[in-house]
Biopython code that builds the backbone (N, CA, C, O; Angstrom):
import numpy as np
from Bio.PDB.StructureBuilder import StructureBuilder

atoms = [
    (1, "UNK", "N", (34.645, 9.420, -22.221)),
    (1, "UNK", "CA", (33.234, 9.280, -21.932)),
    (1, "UNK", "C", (32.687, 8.067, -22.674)),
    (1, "UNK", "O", (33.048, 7.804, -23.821)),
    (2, "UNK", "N", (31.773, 7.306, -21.968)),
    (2, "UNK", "CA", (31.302, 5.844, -22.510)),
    (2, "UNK", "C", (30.275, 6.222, -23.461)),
    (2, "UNK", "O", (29.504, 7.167, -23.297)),
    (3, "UNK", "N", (30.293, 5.569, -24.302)),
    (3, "UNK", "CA", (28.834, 5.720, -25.144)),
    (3, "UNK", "C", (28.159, 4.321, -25.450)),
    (3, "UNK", "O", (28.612, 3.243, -25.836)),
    (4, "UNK", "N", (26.814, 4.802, -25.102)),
    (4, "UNK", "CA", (25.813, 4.053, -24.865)),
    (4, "UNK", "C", (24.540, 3.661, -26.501)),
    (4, "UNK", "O", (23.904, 4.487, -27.155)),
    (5, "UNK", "N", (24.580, 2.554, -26.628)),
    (5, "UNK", "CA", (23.505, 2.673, -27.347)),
    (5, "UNK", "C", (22.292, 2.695, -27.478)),
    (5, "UNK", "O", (21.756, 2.740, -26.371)),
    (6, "UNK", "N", (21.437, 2.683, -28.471)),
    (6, "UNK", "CA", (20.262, 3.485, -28.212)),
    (6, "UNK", "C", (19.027, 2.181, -27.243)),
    (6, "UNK", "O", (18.175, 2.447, -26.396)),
    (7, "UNK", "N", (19.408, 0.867, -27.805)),
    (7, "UNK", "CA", (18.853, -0.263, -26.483)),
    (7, "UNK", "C", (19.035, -0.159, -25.219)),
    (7, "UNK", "O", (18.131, -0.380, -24.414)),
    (8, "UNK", "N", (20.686, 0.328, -24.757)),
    (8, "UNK", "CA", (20.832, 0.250, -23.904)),
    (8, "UNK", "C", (20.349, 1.622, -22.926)),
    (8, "UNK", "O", (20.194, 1.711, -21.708)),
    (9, "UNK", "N", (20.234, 2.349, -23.723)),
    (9, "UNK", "CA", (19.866, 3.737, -22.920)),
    (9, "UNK", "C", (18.173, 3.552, -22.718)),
    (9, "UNK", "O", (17.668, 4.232, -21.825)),
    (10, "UNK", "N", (17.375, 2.747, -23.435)),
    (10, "UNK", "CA", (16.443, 2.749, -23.181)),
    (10, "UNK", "C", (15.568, 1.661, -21.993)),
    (10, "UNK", "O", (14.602, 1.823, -21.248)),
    (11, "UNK", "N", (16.536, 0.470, -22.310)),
    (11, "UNK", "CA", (16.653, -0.094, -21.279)),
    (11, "UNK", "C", (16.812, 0.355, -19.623)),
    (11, "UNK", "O", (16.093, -0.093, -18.730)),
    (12, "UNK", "N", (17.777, 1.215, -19.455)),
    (12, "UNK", "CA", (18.309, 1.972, -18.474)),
    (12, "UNK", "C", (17.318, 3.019, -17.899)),
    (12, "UNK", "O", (17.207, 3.381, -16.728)),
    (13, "UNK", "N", (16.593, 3.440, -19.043)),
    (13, "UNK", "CA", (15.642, 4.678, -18.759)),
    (13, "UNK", "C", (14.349, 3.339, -18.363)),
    (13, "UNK", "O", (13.724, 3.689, -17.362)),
    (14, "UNK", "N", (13.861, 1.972, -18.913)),
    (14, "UNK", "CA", (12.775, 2.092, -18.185)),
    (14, "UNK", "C", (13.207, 1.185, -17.007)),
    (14, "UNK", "O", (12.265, 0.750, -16.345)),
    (15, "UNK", "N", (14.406, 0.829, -16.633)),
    (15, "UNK", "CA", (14.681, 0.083, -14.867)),
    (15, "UNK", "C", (14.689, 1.377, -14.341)),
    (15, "UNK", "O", (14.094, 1.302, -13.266)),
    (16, "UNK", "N", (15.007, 2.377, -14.515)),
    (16, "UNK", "CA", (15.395, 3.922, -13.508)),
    (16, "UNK", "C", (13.889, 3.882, -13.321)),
    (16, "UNK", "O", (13.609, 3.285, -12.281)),
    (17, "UNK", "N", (12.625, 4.403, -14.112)),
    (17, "UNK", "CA", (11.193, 4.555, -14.225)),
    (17, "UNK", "C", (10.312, 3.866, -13.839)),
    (17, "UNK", "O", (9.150, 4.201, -13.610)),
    (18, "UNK", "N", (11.166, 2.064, -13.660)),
    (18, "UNK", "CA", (9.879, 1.291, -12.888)),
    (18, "UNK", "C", (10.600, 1.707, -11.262)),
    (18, "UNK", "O", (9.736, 2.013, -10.440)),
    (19, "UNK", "N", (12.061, 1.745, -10.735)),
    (19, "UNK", "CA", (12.031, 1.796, -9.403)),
    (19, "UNK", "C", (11.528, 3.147, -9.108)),
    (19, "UNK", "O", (10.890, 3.236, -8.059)),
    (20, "UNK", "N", (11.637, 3.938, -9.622)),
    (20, "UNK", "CA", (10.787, 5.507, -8.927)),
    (20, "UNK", "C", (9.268, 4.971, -9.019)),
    (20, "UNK", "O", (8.617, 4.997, -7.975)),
    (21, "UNK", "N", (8.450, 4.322, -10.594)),
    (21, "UNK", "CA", (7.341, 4.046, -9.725)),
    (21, "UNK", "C", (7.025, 3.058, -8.512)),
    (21, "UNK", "O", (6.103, 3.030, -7.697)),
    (22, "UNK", "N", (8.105, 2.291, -8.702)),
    (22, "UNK", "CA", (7.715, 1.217, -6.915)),
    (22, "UNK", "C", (7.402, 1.803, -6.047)),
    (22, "UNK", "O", (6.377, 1.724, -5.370)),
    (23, "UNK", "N", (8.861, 2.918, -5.925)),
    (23, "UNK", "CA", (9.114, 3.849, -4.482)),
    (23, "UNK", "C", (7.723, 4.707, -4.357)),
    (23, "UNK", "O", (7.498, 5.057, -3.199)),
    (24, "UNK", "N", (7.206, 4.922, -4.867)),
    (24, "UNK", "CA", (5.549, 6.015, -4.979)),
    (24, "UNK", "C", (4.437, 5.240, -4.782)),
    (24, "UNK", "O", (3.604, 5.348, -3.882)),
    (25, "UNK", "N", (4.488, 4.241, -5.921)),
    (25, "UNK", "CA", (3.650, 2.986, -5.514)),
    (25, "UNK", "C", (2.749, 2.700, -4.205)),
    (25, "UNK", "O", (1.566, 2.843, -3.896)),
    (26, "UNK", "N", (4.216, 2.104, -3.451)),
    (26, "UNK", "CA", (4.320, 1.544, -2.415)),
    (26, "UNK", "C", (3.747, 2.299, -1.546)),
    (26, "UNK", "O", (2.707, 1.987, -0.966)),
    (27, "UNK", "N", (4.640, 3.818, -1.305)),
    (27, "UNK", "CA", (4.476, 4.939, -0.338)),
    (27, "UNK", "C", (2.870, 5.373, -0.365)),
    (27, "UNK", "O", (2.625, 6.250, 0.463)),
    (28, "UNK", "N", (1.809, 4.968, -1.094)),
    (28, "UNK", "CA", (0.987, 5.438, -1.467)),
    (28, "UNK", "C", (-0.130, 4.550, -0.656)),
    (28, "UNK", "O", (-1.342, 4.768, -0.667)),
    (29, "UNK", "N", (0.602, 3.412, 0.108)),
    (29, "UNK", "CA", (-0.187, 2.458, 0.834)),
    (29, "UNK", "C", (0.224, 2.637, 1.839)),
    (29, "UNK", "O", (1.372, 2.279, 2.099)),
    (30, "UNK", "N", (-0.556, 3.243, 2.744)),
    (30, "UNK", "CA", (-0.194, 4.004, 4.160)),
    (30, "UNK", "C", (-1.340, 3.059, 5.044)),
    (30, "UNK", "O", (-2.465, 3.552, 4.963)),
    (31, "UNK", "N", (-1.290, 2.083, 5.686)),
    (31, "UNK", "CA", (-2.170, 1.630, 6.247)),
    (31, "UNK", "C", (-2.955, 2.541, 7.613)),
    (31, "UNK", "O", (-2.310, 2.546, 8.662)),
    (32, "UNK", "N", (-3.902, 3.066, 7.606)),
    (32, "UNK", "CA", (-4.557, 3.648, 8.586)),
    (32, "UNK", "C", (-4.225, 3.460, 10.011)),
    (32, "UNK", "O", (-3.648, 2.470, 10.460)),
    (33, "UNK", "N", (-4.656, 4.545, 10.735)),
    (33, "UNK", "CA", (-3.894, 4.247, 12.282)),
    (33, "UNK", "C", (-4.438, 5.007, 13.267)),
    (33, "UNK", "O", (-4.215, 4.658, 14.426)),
    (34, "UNK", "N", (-5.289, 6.236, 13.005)),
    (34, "UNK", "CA", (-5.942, 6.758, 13.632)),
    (34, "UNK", "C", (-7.300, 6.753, 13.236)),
    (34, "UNK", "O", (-7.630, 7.052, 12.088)),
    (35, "UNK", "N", (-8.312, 6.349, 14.336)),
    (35, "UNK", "CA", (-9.788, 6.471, 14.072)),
    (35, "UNK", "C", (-10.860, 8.250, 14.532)),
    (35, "UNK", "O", (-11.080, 8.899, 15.555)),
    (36, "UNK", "N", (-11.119, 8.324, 13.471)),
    (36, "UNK", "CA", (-11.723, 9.626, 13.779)),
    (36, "UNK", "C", (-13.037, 10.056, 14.905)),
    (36, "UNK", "O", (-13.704, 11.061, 15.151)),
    (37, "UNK", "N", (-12.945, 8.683, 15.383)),
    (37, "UNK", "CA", (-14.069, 8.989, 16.718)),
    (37, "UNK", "C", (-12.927, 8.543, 17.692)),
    (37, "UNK", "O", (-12.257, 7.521, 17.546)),
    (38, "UNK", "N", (-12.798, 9.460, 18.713)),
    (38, "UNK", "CA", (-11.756, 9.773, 19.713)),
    (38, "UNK", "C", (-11.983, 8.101, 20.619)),
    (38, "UNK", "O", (-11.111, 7.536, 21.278)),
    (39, "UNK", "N", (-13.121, 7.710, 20.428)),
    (39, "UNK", "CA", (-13.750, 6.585, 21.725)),
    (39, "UNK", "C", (-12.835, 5.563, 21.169)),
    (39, "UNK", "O", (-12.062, 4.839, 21.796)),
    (40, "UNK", "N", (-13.073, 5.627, 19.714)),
    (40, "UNK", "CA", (-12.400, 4.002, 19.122)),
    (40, "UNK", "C", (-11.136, 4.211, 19.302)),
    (40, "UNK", "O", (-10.525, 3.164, 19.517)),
    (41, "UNK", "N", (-10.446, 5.230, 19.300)),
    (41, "UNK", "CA", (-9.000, 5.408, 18.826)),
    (41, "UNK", "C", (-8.319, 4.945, 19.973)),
    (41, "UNK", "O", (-7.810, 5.628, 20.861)),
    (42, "UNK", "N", (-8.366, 3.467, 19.843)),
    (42, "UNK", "CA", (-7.313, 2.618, 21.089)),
    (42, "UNK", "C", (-6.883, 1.584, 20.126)),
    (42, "UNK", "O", (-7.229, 1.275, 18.986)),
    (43, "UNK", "N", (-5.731, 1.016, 21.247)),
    (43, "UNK", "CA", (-5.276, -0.094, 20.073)),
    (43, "UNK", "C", (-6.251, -1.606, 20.517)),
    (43, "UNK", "O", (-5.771, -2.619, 20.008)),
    (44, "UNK", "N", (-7.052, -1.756, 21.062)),
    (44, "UNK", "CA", (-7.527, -3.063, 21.126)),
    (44, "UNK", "C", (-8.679, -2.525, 20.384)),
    (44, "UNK", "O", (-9.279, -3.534, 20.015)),
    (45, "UNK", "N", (-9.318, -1.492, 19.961)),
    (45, "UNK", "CA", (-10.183, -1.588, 18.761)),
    (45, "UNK", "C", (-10.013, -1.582, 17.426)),
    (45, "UNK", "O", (-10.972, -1.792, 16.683)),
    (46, "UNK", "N", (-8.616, -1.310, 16.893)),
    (46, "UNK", "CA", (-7.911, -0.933, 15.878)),
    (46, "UNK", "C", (-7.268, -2.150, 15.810)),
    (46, "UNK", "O", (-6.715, -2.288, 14.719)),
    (47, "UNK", "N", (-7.084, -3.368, 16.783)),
    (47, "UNK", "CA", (-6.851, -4.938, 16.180)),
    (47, "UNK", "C", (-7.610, -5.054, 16.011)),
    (47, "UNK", "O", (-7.643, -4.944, 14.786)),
    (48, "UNK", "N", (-8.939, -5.329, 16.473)),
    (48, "UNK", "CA", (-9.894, -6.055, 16.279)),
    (48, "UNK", "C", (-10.394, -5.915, 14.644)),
    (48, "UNK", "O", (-10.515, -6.822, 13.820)),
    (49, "UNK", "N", (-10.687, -4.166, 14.444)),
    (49, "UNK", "CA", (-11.235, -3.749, 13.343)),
    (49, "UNK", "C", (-10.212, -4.781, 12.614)),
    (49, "UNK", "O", (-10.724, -5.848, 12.277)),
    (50, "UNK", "N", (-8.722, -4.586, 12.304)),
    (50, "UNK", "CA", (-7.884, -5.561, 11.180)),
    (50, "UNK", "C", (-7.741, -6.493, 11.253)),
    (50, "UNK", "O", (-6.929, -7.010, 10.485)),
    (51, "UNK", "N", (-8.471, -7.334, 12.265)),
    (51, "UNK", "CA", (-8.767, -8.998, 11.997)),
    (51, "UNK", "C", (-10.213, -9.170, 11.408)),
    (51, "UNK", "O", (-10.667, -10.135, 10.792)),
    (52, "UNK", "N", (-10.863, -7.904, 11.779)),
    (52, "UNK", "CA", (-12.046, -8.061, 11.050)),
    (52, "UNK", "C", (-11.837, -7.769, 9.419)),
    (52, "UNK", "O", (-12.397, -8.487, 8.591)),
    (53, "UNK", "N", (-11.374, -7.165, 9.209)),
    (53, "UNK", "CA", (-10.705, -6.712, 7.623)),
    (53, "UNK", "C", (-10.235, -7.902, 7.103)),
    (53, "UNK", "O", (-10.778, -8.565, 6.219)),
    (54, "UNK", "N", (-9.279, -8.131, 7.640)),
    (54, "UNK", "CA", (-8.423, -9.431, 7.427)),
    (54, "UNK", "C", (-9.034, -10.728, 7.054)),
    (54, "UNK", "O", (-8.689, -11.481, 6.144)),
    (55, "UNK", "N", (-9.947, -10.857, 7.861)),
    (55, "UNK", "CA", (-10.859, -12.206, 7.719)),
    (55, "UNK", "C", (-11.953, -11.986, 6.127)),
    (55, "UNK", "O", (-12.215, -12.726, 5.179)),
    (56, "UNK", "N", (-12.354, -10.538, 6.524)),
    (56, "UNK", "CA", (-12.979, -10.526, 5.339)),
    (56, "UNK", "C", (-12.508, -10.584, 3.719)),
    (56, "UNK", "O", (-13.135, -10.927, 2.717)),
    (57, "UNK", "N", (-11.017, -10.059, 3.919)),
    (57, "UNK", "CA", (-10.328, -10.041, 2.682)),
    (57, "UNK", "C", (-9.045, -10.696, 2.752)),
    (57, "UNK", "O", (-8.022, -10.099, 3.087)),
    (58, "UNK", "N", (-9.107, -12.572, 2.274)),
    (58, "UNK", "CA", (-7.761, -13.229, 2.653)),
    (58, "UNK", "C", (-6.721, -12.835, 1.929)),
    (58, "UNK", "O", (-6.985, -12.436, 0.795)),
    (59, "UNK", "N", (-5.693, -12.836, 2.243)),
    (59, "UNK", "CA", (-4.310, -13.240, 1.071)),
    (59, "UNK", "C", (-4.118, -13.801, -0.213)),
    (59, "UNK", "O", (-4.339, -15.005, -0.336)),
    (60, "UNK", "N", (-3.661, -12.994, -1.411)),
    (60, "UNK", "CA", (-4.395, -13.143, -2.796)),
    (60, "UNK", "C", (-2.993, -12.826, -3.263)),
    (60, "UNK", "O", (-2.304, -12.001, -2.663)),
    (61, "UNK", "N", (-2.455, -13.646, -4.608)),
    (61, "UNK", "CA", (-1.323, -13.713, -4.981)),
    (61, "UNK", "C", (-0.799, -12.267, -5.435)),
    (61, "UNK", "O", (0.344, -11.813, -5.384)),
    (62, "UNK", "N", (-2.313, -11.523, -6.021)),
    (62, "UNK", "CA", (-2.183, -10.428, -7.132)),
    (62, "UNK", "C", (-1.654, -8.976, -5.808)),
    (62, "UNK", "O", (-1.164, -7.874, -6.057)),
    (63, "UNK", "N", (-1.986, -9.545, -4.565)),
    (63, "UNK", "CA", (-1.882, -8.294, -3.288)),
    (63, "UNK", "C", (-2.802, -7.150, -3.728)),
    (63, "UNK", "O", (-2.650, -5.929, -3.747)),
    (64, "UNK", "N", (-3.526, -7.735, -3.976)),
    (64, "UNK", "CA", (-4.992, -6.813, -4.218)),
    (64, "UNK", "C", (-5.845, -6.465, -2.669)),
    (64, "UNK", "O", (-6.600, -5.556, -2.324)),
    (65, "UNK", "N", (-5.259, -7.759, -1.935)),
    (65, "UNK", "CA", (-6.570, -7.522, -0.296)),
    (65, "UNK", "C", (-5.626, -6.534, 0.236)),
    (65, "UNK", "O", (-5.994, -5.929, 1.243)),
    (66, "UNK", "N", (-4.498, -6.266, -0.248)),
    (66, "UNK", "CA", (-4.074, -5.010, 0.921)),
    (66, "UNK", "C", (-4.839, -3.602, 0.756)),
    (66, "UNK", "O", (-5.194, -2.926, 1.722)),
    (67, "UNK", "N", (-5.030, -3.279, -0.466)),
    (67, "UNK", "CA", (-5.991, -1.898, -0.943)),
    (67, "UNK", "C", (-7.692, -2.161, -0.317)),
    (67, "UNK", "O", (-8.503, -1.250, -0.152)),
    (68, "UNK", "N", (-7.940, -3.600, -0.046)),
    (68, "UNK", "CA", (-9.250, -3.976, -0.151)),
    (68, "UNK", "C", (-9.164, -3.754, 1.457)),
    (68, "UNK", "O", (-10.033, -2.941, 1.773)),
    (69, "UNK", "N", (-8.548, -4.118, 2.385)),
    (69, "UNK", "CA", (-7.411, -3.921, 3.950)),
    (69, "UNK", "C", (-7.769, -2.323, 4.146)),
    (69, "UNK", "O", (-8.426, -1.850, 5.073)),
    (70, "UNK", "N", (-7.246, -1.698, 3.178)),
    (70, "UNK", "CA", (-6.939, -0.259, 3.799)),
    (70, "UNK", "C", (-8.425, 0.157, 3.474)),
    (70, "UNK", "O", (-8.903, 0.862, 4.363)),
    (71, "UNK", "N", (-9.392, -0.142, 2.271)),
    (71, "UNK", "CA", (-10.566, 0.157, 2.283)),
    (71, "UNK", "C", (-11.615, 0.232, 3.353)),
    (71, "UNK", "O", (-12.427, 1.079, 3.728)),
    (72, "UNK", "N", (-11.265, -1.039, 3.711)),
    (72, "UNK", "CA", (-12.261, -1.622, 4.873)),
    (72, "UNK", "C", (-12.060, -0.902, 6.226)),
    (72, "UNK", "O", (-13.010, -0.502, 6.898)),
    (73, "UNK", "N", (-10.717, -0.757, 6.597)),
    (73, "UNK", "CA", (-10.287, -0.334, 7.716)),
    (73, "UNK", "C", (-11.025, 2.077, 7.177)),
    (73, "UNK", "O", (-11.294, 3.075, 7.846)),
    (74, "UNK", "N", (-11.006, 1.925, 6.549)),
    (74, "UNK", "CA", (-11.315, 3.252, 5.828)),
    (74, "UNK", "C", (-13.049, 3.364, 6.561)),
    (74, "UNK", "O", (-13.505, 4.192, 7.350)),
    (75, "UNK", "N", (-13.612, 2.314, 5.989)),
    (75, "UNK", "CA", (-15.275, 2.632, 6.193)),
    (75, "UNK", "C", (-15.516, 2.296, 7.676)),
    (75, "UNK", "O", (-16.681, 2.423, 8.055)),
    (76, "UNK", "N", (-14.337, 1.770, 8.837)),
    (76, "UNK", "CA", (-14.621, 1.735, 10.200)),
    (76, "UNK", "C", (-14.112, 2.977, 10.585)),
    (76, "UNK", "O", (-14.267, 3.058, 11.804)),
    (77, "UNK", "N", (-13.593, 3.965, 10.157)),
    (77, "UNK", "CA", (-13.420, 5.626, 10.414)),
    (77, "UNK", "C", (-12.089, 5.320, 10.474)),
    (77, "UNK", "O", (-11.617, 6.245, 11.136)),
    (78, "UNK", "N", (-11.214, 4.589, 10.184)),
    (78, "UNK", "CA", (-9.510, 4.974, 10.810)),
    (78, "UNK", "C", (-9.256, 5.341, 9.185)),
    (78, "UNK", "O", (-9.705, 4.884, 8.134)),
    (79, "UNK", "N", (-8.076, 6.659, 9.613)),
    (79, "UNK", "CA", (-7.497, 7.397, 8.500)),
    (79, "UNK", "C", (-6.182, 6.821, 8.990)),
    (79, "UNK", "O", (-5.134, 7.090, 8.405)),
]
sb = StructureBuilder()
sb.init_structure("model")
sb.init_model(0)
sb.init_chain("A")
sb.init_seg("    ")
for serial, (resi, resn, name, xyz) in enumerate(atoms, 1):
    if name == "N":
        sb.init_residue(resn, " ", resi, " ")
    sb.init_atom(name, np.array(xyz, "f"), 0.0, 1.0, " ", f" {name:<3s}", serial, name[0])
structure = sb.get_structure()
């Protein structure tokens, strides 16, 4: 059996701890897709709404407009 020292085990423990938080992270950004008024819920209103999003919140190094994306698309009713 290998033995590990106490850097290396800790090391090991926080690469294991950042990819489980990525995997959750990530999963946690579900971009919306259904609109809760039956009328809107097509797909040529559901582009439009995310070019309207889009325009309002450009591309930002930190990927902050994607939460700001799912916000926006949030207050036009799509869950």
């Amino acid at each position: 059996m290998r033995r590990y020292s106490l850097p290396q085990l800790k090391l090991q423990f926080l690469t294991i701890s950042l990819v489980i938080t990525s995997i959750f992270g990530c999963g946690s950004l579900i971009y919306p897709d259904v609109n809760v008024d039956p009328a809107k819920n097509n797909i040529a209103t559901f582009r439009q709404d995310a070019i309207d999003c889009a325009k309002a919140y450009p591309v930002v190094d930190s990927g902050a407009h994607i939460k700001q994306r799912i916000s926006c698309m949030n207050l036009k009713g799509w869950r």
